[in-house]
C-alpha positions as CSV (number, residue, x, y, z in Angstrom):
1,X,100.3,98.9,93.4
2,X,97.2,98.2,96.0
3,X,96.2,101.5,97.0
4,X,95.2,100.4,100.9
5,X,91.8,101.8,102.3
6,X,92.6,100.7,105.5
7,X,95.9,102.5,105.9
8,X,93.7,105.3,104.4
9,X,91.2,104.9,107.2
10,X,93.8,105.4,109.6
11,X,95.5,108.7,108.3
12,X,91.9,109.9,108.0
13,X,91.4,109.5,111.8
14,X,94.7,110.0,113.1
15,X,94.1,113.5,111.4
16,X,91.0,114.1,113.0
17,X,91.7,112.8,116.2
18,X,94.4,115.7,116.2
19,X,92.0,118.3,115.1
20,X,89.6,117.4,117.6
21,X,91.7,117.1,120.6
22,X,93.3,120.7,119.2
23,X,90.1,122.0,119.4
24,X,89.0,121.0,123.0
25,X,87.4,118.1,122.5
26,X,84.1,118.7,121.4
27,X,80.8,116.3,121.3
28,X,80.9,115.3,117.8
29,X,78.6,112.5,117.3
30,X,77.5,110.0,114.2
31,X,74.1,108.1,114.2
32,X,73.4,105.4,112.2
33,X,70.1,103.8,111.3
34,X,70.0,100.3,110.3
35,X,66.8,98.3,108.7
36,X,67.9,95.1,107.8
37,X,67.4,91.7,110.2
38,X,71.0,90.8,108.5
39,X,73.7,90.1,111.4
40,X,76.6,91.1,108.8
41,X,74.9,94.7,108.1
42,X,75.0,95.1,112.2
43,X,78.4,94.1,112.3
44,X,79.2,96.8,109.1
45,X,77.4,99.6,111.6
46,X,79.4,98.4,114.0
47,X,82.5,99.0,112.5
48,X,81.6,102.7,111.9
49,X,81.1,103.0,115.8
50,X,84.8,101.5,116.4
51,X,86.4,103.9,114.0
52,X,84.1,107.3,115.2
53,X,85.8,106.2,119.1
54,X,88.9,106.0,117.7
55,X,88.5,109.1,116.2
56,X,87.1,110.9,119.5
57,X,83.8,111.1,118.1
58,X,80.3,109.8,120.0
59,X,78.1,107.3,118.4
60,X,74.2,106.2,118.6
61,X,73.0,103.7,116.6
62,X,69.4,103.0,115.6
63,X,68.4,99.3,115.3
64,X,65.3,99.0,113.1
65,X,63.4,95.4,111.6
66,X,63.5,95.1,108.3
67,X,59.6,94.9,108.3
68,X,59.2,98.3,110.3
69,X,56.5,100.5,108.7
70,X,57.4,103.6,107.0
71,X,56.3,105.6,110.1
72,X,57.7,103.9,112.5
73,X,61.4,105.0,110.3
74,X,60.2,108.4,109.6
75,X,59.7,109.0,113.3
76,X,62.8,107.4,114.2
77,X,65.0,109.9,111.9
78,X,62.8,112.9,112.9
79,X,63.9,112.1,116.6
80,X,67.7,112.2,115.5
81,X,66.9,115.3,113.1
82,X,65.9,117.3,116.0
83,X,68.4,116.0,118.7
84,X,71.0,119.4,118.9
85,X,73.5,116.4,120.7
86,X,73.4,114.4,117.1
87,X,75.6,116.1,114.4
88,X,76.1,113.3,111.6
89,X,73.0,111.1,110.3
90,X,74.1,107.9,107.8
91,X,71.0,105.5,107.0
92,X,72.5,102.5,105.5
93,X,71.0,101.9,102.1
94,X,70.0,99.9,100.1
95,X,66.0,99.9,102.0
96,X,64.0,97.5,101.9
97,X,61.6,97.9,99.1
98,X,58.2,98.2,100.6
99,X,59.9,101.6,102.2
100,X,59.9,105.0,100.1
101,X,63.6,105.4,100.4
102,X,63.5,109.3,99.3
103,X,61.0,110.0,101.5
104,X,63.0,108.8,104.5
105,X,66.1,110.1,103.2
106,X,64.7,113.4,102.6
107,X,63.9,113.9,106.1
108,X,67.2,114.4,107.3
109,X,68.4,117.9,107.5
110,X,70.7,119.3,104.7
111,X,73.2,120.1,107.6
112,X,73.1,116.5,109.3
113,X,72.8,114.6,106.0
114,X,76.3,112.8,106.1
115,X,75.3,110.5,103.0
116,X,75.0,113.6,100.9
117,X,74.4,115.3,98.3
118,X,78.1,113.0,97.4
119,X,77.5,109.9,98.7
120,X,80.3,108.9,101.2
121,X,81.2,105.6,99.1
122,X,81.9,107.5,95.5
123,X,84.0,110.6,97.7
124,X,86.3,107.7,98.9
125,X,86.6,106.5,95.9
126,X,87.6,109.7,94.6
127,X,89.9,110.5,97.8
128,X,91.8,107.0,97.4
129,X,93.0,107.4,93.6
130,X,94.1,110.9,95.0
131,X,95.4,108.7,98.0
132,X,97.1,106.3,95.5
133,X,98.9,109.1,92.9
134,X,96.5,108.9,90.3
135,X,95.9,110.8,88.0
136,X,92.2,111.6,87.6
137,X,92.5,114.6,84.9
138,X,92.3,114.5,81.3
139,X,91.8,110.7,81.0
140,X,89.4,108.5,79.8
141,X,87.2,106.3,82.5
142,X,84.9,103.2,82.4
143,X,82.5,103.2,84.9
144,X,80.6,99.6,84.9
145,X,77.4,99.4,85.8
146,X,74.5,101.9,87.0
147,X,73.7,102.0,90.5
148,X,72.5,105.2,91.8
149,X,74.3,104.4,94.8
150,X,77.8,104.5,93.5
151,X,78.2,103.7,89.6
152,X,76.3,107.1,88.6
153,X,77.4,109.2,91.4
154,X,81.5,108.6,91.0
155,X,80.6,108.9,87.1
156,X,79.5,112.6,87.8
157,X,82.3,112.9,90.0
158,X,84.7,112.3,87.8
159,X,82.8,114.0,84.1
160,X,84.0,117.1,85.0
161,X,87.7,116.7,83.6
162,X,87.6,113.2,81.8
163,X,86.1,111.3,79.2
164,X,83.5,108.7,81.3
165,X,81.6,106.3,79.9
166,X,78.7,104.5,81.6
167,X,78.7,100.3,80.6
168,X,76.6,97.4,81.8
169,X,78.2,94.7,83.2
170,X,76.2,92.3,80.8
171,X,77.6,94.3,77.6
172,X,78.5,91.3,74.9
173,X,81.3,94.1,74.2
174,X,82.5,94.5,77.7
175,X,86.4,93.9,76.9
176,X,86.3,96.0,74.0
177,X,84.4,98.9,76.3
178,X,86.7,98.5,79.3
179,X,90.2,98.1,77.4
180,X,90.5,101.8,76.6
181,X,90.0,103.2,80.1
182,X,92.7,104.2,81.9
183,X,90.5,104.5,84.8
184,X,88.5,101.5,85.1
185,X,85.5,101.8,88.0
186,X,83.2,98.3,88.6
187,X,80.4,98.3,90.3
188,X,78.1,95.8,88.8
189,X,78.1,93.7,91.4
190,X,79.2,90.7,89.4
191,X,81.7,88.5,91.0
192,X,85.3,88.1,89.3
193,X,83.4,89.8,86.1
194,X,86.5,92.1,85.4
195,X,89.3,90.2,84.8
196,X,92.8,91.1,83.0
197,X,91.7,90.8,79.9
198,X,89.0,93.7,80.4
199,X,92.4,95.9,81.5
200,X,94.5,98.8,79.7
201,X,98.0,98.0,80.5
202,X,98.8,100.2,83.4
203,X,95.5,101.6,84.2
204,X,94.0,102.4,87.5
205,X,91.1,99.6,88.6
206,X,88.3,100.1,91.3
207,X,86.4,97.7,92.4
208,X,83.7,98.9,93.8
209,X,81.3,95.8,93.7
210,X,80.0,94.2,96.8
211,X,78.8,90.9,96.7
212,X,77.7,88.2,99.4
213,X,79.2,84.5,98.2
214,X,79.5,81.6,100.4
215,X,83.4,82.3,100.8
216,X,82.7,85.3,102.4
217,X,82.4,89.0,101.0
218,X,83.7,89.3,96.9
219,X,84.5,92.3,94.5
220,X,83.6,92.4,90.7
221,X,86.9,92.1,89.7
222,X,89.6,89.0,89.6
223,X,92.3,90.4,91.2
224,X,94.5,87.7,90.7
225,X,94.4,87.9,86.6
226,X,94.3,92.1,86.9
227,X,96.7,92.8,89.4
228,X,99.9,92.2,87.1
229,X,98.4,94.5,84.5
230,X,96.3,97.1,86.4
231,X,98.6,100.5,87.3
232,X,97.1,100.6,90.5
233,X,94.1,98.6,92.1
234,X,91.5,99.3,94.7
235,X,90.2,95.8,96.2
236,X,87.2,94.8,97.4
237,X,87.0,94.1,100.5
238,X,90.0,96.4,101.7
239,X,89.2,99.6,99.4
240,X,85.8,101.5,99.4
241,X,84.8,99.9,102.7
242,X,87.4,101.4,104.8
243,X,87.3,104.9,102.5
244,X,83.6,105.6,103.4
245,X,84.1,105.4,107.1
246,X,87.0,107.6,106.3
247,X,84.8,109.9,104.7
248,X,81.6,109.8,106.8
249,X,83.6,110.8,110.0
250,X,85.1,113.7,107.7
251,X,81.8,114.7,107.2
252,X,80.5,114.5,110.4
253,X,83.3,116.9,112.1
254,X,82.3,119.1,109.2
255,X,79.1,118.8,110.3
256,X,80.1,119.4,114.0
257,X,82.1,122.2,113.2
């Protein structure tokens, strides 16, 4: 079973459309900041901006080089920190290195701060295996790679009730890592490196790695060889994308509210 992000997506904003018109139609507005020269990353905030509409939210976006000084970003979030009209704040990560990322980060207000303290991307992945019927109690789960941006975050996520353990993608014992998981999370960024015989027999996959190849946008895992065994399969694209708009317009409504 392909558990569908983008069917996901639209439940999510169907719902809050609802709630929003049921409660008068309220400004409820998402700003994004973008630093990257990168058309595709424009076209990703973009995307976000489609969705809020559809959900009757506002939008503003912030447009910023990818060689803007650390002031010059500072400034621009402290202006969206202190606008009343702005409810939701998502800075699209990773930064560029010569920026001090937790310095800019840390300037957005607890109560605006969309992105956190869970990161949108590990709540929807969360939200789709409850989405897709699975079980996420009492089990064991592989969570490859360590990225602070989603690996280690949906590992804590899930610790609470499982047995998780945290792999690198390079491991020379990978399939013998992976094979006992019955929840198996990729985010190594590593195209096709999971394929079905890195799979327990009925297990649920994520893939939750994003990689740029010259056919276009790629997962970590090889969906072809996995999706006969795998339980249940998030896939990349069509999984996490769509999940944390889902969850980012959640948050901002909280936010509004």
């Amino acid at each position: 079973m392909r558990i569908d992000g983008a069917r996901f997506l639209e439940d999510v904003v169907s719902r809050l459309r609802a709630e929003i018109t049921a409660a008068g139609d309220p400004p409820v507005c998402l700003a994004t900041v973008l630093i990257s020269d990168d058309s595709r990353d424009l076209s990703n905030a973009r995307r976000k901006h489609v969705w809020a509409a559809r959900a009757g939210m506002q939008s503003r976006h912030v447009q910023l080089s990818a060689s803007t000084a650390q002031r010059e970003v500072e400034h621009a979030i402290d202006e969206l920190a202190s606008d009343p009209a702005v409810h939701g704040i998502f800075v699209q990560t990773p930064l560029p290195r010569e920026l001090d990322a937790r310095a800019i980060l840390g300037r957005i207000p607890r109560r605006k701060y969309v992105d956190g303290p869970v990161p949108a991307t590990p709540l929807g992945i969360m939200r789709l295996l409850e989405y897709g019927g699975v079980r996420i109690g009492g089990v064991r789960v592989v969570v490859v790679g360590h990225s602070a941006e989603i690996a280690i975050p949906v590992a804590r996520l899930l610790w609470k009730e499982n047995s998780v353990a945290i792999v690198d993608g390079g491991s020379d014992d990978l399939r013998a890592l992976t094979r006992g998981a019955e929840i198996l999370v990729s985010a190594a960024e590593r195209p096709k490196l999971i394929t079905g015989a890195h799979v327990k027999p009925g297990a649920a996959v994520v893939d939750a790695g994003y990689n740029r190849t010259g056919h276009g946008v790629a997962g970590d895992v090889d969906l072809e060889s996995v999706e006969p065994i795998a339980g249940a399969i998030v896939p990349m694209p069509g999984g996490i994308g769509p999940a944390t708009i889902a969850c980012l317009l959640e948050k901002t409504w909280e936010a509004a509210r």
